[in-house]
C-alpha positions as CSV (number, residue, x, y, z in Angstrom):
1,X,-69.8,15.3,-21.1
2,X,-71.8,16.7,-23.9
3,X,-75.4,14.7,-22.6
4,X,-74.7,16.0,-18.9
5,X,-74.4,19.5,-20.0
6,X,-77.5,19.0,-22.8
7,X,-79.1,18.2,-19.5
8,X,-78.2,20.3,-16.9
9,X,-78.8,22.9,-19.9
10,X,-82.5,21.5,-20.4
11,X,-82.8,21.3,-16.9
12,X,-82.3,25.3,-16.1
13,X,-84.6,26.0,-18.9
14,X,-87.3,24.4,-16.8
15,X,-87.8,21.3,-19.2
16,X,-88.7,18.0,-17.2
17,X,-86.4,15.2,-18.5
18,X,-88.8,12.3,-18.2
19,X,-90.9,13.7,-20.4
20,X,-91.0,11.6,-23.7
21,X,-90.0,14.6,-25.9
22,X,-86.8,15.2,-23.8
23,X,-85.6,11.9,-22.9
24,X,-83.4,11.1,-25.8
25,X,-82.4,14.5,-26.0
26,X,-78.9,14.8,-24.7
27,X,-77.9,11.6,-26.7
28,X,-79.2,12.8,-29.6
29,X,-77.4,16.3,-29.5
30,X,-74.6,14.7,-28.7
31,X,-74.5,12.6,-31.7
32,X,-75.8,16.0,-33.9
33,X,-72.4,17.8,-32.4
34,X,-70.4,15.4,-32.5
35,X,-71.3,14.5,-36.4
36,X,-71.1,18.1,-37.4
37,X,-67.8,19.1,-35.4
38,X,-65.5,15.8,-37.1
39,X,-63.9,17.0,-40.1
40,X,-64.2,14.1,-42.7
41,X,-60.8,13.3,-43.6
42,X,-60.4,13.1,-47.5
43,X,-57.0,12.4,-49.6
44,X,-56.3,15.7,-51.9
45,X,-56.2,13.4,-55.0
46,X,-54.5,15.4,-58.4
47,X,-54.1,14.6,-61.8
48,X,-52.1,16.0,-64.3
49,X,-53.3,17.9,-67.0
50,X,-53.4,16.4,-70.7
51,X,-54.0,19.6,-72.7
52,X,-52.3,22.7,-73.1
53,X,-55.7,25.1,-73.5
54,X,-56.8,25.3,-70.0
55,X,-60.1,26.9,-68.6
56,X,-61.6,27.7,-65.5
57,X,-62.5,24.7,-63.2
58,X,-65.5,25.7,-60.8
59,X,-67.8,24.5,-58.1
60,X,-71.4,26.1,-57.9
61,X,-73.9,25.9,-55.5
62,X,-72.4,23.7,-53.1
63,X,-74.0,23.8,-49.4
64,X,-72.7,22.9,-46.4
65,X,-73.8,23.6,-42.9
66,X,-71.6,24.5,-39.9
67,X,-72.3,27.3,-36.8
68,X,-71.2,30.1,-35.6
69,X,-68.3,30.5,-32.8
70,X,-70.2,33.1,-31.2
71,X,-74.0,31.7,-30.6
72,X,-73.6,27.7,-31.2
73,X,-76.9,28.8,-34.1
74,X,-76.4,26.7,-37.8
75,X,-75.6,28.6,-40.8
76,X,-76.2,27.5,-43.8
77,X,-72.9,28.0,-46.1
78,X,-73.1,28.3,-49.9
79,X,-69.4,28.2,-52.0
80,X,-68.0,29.0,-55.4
81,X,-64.9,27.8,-55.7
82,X,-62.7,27.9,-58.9
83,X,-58.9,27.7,-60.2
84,X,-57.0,28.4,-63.3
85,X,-54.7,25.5,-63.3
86,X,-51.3,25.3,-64.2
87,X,-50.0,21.8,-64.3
88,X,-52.7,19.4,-62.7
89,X,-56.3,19.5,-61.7
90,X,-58.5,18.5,-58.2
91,X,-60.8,15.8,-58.1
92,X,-64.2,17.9,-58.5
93,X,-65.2,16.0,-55.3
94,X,-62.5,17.4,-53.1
95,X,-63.4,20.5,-53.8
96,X,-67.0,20.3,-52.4
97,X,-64.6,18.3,-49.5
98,X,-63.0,21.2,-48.5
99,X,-65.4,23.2,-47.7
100,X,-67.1,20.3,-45.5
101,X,-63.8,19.8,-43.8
102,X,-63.4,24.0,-43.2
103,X,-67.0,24.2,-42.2
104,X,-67.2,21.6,-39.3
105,X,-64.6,23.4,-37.8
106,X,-66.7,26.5,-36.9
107,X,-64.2,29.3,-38.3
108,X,-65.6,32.5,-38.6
109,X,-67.1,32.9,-42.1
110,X,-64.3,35.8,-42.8
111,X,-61.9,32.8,-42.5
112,X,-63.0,30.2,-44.9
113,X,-62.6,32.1,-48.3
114,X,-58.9,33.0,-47.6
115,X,-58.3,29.1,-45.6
116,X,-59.8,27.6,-49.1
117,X,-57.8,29.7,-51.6
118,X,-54.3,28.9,-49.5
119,X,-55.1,25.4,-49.4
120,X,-55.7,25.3,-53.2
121,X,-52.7,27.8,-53.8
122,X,-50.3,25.1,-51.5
123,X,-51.6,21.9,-53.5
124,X,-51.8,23.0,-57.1
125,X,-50.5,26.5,-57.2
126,X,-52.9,27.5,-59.9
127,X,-52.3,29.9,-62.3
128,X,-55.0,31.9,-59.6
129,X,-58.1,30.7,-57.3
130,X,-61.2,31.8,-56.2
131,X,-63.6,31.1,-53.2
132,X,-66.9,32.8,-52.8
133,X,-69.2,32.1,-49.7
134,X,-72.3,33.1,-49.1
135,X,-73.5,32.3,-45.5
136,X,-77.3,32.5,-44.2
137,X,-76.4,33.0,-40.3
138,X,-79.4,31.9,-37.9
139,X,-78.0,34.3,-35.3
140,X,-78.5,37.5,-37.3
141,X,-82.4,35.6,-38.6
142,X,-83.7,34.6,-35.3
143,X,-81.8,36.3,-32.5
144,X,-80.1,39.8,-31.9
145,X,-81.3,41.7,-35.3
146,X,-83.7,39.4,-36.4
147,X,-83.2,40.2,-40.3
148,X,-85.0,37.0,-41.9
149,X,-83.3,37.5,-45.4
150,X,-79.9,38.6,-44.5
151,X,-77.1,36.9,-46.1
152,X,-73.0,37.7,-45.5
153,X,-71.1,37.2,-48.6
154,X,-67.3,36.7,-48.4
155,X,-64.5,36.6,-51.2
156,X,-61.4,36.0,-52.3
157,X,-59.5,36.0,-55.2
158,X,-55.5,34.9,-56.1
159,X,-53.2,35.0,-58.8
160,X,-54.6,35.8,-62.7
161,X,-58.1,36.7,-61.1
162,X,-57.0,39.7,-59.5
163,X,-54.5,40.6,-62.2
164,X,-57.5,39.9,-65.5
165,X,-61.0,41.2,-64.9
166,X,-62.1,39.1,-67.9
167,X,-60.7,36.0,-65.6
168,X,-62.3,37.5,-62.3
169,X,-65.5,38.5,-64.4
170,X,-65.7,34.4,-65.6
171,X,-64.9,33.4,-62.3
172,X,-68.0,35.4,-60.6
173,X,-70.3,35.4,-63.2
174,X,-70.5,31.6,-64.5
């Protein structure tokens, strides 16, 4: 279904299937949706913590791609996620596995901060959580407003990192 409509889609635009450039096409975004829209399952594995002075566990910088629900454009997400744990820690992979798995599922960028700190909350309940995304949104760079730079930033914070600023403060600014 997805080649027909890439080209009955191509088609209306005026582009002539049979020419070399466009022949492959509706295979090929098929295979590019279908890749991005899959969530890659991953088992939440947990260990238990050893010692009793615990500090922050973060993930910086990771990027992951996903689109909008409104345009079908890319953006280009960038996370912070951390938690104080209580009792047992996340394999550092799963966390970067999250947002993959939240991303391919083209939430609204509002969405995934609050859908990553309840997951975390429900698996380890953490002592408190963080998730901070920063998404570059091709449909406010390219289309509509056409701002080349602009950037949404979304966050939110559980537990001890709303209750300490010294544990918020850590959490935002390492």
């Amino acid at each position: 279904m997805i080649q027909k409509a890439t080209k009955v889609l191509l088609k209306e635009l005026g582009f002539d299937l049979k020419d070399p450039n466009f022949r492959q096409t509706p295979e090929r975004v098929e295979r590019m949706w279908t890749t991005f829209c899959t969530p890659e399952p991953f088992t939440p594995t947990t260990f238990p913590l050893k010692e009793k002075t615990r500090g922050i566990i973060i993930l910086k910088d990771h990027i992951t791609w996903g689109f909008c629900p409104h345009h079908l454009l890319p953006v280009e997400y960038t996370f912070r996620i951390g938690y104080l744990p209580s009792d047992r820690v996340l394999g550092l992979s799963k966390l970067a596995r999250l947002a993959n798995s939240i991303t391919s599922t083209m939430p609204l960028q509002e969405d995934i901060a609050p859908s990553v700190v309840n997951w975390l909350n429900q698996l380890l309940h953490p002592k408190g959580c963080g998730c901070t995304v920063h998404g570059k949104h091709f449909c406010t760079r390219i289309r509509g407003v056409q701002s080349p730079c602009a950037e949404a930033i979304t966050s939110v914070q559980s537990g001890i990192f709303l209750t300490d600023q010294s544990c918020r403060d850590e959490f935002l600014n390492l």
